[in-house]
C-alpha positions as CSV (number, residue, x, y, z in Angstrom):
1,X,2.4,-19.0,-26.2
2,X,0.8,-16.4,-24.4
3,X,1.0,-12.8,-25.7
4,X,2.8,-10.3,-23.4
5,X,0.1,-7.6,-22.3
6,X,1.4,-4.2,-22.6
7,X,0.7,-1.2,-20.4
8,X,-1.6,1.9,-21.4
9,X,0.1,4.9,-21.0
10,X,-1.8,7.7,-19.1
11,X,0.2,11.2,-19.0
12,X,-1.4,13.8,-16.7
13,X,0.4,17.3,-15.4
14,X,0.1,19.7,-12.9
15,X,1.4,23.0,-11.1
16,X,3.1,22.5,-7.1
17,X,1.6,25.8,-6.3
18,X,3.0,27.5,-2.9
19,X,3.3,30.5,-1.3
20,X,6.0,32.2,1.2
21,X,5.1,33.3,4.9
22,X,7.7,35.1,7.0
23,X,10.3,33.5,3.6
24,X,9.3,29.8,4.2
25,X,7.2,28.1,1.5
26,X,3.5,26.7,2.5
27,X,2.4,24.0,-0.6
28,X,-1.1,23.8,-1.4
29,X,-2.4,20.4,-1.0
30,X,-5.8,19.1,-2.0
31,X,-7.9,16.9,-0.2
32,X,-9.9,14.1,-1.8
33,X,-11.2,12.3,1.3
34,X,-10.4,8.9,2.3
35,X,-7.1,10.2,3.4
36,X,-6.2,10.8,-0.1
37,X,-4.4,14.6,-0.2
38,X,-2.4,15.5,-3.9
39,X,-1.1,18.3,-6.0
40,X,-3.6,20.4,-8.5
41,X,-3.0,17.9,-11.8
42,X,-5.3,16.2,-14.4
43,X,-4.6,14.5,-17.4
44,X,-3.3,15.9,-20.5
45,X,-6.4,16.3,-23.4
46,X,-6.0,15.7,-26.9
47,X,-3.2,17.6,-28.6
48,X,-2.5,19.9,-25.8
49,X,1.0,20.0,-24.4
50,X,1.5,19.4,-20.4
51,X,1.8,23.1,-19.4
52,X,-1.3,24.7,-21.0
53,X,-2.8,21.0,-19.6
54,X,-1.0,22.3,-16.2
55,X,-2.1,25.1,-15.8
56,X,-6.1,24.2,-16.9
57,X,-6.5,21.5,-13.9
58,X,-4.9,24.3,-11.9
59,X,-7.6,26.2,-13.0
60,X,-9.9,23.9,-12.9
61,X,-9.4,22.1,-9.3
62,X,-8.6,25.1,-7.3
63,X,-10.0,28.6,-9.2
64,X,-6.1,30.0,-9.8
65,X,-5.5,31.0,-13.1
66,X,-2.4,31.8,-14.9
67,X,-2.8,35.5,-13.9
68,X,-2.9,34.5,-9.7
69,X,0.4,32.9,-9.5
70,X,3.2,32.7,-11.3
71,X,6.1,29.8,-12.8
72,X,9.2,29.0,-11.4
73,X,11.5,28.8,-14.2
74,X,13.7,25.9,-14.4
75,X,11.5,23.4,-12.4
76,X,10.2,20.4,-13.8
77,X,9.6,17.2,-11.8
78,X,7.7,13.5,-12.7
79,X,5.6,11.1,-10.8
80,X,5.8,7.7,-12.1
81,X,4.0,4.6,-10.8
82,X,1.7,1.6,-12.7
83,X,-1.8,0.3,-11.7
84,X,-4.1,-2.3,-12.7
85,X,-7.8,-0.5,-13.6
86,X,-10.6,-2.7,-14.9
87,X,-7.6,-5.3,-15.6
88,X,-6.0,-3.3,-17.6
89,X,-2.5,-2.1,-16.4
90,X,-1.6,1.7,-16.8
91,X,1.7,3.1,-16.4
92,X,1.3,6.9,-15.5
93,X,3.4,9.4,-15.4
94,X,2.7,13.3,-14.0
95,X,4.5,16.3,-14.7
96,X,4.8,19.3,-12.3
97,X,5.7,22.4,-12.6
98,X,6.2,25.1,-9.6
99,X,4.1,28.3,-9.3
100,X,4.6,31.0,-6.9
101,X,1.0,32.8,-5.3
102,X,0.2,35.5,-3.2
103,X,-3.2,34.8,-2.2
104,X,-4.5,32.2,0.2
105,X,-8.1,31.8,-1.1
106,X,-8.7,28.7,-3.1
107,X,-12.2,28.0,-4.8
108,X,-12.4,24.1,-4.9
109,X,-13.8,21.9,-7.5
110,X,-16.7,19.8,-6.4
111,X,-14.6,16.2,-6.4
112,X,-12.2,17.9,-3.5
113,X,-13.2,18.2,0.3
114,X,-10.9,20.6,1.3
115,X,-7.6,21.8,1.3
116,X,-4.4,23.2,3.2
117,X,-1.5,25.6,3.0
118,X,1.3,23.0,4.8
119,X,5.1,23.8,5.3
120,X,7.3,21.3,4.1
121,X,7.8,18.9,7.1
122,X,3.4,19.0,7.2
123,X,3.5,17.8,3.5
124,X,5.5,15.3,4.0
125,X,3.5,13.7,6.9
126,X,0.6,14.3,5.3
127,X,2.0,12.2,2.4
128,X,2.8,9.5,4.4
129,X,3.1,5.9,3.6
130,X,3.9,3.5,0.1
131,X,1.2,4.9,-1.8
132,X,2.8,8.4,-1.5
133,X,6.1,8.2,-2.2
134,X,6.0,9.7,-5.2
135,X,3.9,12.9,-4.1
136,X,7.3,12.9,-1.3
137,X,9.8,13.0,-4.1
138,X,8.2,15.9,-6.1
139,X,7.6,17.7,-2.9
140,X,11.0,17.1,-1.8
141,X,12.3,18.2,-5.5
142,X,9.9,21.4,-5.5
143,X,11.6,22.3,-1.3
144,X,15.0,21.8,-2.5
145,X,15.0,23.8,-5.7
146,X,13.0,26.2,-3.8
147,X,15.8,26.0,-1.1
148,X,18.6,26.4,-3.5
149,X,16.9,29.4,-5.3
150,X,16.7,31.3,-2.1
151,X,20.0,30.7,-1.4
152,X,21.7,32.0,-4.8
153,X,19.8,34.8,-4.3
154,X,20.8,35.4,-0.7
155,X,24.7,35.0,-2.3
156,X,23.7,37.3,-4.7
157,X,22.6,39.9,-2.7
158,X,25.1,39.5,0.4
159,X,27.7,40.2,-2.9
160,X,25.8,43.1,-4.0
161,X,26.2,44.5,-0.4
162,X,30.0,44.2,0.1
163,X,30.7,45.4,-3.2
């Protein structure tokens, strides 16, 4: 009887980093080449706990630091998929969080090609097909919370006014 290969698990985590023009978000997505466009993320080192591993590829894959844009509380979304590398198959799983910036400039990492500030409906074109579909779910997770944030606060404030 044949022994049941197990998968490696490969964790890596990120930051959906945006910014608002005229109040409607524009994600930053990076561009690989190859058609291959993604979210700032890396894999997590050694002891180091997704966030500071977050906000490092961050750093290192577009130039932002900590100090250039900053979290959304309460936003958290994960990526899952499996592949087969060197016959081995991985089961990997990415963890975003959602930072707000006010700048536009972006200083690449040599393994990117470029890059663009897209609103939402651009994204999700750009992240067309199968091999997307999880980059559309966080996307469409980061839009909708984004969405629903503005909106409380627009409540909020429409309140404050007829008070």
């Amino acid at each position: 009887m044949q022994k049941k290969q197990t998968d490696k698990k490969e964790i890596s985590s990120g930051v959906i980093i945006f910014r608002l023009e005229k109040k409607e978000p524009l994600f930053l997505i990076l561009y690989r080449g190859k058609s291959h466009w993604t979210f700032p993320r890396g894999k997590i080192e050694n002891e180091e706990r997704s966030f500071e591993a977050a906000l490092r590829e961050t750093r290192e894959e577009t130039g932002l630091s900590r100090s250039d844009f900053s979290i959304i509380n309460g936003f958290k979304a994960y990526e899952h998929w499996v592949f087969t590398k060197h016959r081995q198959r991985i089961s990997k799983t990415v963890i975003f969080y959602l930072g707000e910036t006010k700048g536009k400039n972006v200083r690449l990492e040599p393994d990117f090609e470029g890059y663009g500030w897209f609103v939402y409906r651009e994204a999700l074109r750009i992240f067309s097909g199968e091999k997307n579909k999880e980059n559309r779910k966080v996307l469409r997770q980061a839009y909708g919370f984004l969405k629903k944030k503005h909106k409380k606060r627009k409540e909020g404030n429409d309140q404050k006014k007829s008070a």
